[in-house]
Backbone as a chain_set.jsonl record, in Angstrom:
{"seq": "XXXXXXXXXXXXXXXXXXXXXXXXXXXXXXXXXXXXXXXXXXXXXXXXXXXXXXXXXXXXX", "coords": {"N": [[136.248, 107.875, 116.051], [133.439, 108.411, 117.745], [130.07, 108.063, 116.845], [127.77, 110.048, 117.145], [125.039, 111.248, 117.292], [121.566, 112.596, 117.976], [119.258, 111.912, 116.729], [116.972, 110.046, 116.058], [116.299, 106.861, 113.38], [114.315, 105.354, 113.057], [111.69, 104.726, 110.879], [108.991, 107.038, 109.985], [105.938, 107.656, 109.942], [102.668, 109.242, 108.445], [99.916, 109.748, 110.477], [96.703, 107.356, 109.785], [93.312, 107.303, 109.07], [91.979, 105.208, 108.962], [91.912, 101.885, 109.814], [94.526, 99.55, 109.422], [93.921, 96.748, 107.882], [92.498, 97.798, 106.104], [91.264, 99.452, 103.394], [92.383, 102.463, 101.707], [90.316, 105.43, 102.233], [88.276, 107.018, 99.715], [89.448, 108.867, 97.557], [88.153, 112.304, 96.253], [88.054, 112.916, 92.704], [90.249, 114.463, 90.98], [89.324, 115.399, 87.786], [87.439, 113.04, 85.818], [86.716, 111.243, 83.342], [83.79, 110.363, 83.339], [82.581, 112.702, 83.39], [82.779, 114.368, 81.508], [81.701, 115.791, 78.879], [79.887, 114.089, 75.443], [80.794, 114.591, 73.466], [83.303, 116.092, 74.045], [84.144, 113.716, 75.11], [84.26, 111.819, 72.559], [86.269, 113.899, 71.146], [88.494, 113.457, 73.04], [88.735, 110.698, 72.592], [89.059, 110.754, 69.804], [91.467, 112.231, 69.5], [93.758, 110.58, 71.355], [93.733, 108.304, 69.598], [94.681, 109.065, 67.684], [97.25, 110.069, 68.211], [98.526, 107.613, 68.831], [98.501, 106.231, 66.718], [100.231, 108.089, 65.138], [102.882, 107.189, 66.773], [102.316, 104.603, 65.456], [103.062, 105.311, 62.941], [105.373, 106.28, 62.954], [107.148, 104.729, 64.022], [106.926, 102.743, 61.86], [108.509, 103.628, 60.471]], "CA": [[135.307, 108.882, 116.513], [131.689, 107.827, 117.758], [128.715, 108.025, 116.026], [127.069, 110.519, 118.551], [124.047, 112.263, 116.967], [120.77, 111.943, 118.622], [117.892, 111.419, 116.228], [116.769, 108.075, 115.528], [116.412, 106.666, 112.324], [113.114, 105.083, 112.396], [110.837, 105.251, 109.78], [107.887, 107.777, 110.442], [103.871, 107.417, 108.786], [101.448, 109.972, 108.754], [98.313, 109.075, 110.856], [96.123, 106.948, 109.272], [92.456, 107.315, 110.143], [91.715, 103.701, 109.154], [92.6, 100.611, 110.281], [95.517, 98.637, 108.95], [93.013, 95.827, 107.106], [91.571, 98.407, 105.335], [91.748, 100.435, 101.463], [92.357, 103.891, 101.949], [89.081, 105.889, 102.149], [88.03, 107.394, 98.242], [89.139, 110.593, 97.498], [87.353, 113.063, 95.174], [89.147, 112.842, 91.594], [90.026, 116.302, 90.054], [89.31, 115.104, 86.675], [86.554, 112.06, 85.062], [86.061, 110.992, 81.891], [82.166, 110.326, 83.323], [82.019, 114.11, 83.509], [82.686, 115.224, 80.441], [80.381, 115.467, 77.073], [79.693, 113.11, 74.534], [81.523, 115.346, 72.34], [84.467, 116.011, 74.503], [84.758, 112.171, 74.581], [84.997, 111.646, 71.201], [87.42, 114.697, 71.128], [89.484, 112.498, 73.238], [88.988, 109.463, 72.153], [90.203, 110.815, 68.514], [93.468, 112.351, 69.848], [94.135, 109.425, 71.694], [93.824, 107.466, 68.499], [95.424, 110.075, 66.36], [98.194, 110.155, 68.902], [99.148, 106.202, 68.712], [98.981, 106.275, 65.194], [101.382, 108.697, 65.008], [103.809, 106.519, 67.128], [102.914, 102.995, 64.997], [103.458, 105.374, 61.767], [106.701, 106.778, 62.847], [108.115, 103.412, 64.663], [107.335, 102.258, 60.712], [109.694, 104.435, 59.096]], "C": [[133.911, 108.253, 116.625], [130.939, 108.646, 117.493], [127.896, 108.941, 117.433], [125.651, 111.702, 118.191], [122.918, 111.478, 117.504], [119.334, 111.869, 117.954], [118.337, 109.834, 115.715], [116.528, 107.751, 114.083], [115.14, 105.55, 112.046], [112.168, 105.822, 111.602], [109.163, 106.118, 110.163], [106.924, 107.851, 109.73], [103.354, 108.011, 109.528], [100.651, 108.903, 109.302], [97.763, 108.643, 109.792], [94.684, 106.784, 109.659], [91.859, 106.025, 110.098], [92.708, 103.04, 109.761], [93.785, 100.13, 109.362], [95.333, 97.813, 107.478], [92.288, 96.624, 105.448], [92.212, 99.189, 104.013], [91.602, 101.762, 102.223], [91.04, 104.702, 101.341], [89.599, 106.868, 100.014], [88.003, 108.767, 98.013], [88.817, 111.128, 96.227], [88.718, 113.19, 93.855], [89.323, 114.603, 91.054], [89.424, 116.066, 88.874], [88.533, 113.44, 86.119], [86.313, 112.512, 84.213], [84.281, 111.027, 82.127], [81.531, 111.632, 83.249], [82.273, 114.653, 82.703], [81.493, 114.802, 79.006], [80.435, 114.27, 76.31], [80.617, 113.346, 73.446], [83.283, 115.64, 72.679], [84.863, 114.439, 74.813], [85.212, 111.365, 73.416], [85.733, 112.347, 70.569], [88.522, 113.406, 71.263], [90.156, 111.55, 72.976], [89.88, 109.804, 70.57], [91.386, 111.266, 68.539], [94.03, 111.621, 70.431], [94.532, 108.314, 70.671], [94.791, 108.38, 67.742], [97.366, 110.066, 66.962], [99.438, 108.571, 68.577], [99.307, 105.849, 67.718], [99.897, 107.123, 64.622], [102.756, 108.108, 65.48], [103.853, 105.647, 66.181], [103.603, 103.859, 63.808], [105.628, 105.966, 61.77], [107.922, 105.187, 63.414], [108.21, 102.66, 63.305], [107.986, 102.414, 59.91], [110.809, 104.453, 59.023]], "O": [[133.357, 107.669, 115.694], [131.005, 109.836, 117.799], [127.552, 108.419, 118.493], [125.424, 112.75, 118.797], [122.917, 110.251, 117.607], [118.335, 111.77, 118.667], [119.221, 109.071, 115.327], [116.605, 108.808, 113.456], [115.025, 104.981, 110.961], [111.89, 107.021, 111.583], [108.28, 105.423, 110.667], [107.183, 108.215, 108.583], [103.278, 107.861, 110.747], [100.569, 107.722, 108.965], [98.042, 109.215, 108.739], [94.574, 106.083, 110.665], [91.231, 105.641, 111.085], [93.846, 103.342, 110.119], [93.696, 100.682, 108.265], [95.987, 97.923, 106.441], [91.86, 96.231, 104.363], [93.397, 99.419, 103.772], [90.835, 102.006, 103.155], [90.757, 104.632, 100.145], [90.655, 107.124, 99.435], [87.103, 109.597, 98.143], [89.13, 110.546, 95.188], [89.908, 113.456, 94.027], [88.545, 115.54, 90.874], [88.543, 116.926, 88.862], [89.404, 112.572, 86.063], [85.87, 113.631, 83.954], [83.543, 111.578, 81.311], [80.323, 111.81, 83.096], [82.055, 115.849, 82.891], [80.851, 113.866, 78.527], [81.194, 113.395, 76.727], [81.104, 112.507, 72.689], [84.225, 115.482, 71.902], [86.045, 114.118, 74.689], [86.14, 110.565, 73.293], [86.11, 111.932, 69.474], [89.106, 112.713, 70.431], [91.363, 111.31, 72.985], [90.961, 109.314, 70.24], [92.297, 110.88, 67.806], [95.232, 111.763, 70.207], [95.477, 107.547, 70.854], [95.785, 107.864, 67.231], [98.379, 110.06, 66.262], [100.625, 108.528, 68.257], [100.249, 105.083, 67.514], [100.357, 106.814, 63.523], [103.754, 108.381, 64.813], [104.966, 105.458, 65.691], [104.694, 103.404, 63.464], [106.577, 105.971, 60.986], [109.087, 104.894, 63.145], [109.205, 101.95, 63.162], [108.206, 101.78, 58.878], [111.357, 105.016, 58.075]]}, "num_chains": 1, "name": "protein.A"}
């Protein structure tokens, strides 16, 4: 039986409005660390820490 369907099977890419050469233009982040407090950084930073110390203490047991 032949193969008789008629779409093609190349690969299809959104437009790009740059060039080829080029980095993809910089899109707006939802979410920076540069935008939050001094206070909500060292939030972070201590559940971040609190977090990995919870892994080394449990990977020690």
């Amino acid at each position: 039986m032949p193969h008789t369907h008629s779409h093609d099977h190349a690969h299809h890419h959104h437009a790009h409005s740059h060039g080829p050469a080029t980095p993809h233009p910089a899109q707006p982040a939802p979410w920076s660390i540069l935008r939050m407090t001094l206070s909500a950084r060292l939030a972070a930073a201590f559940a971040v820490s609190a977090a990995l110390w919870a892994v080394v203490l449990v990977a020690m047991r």
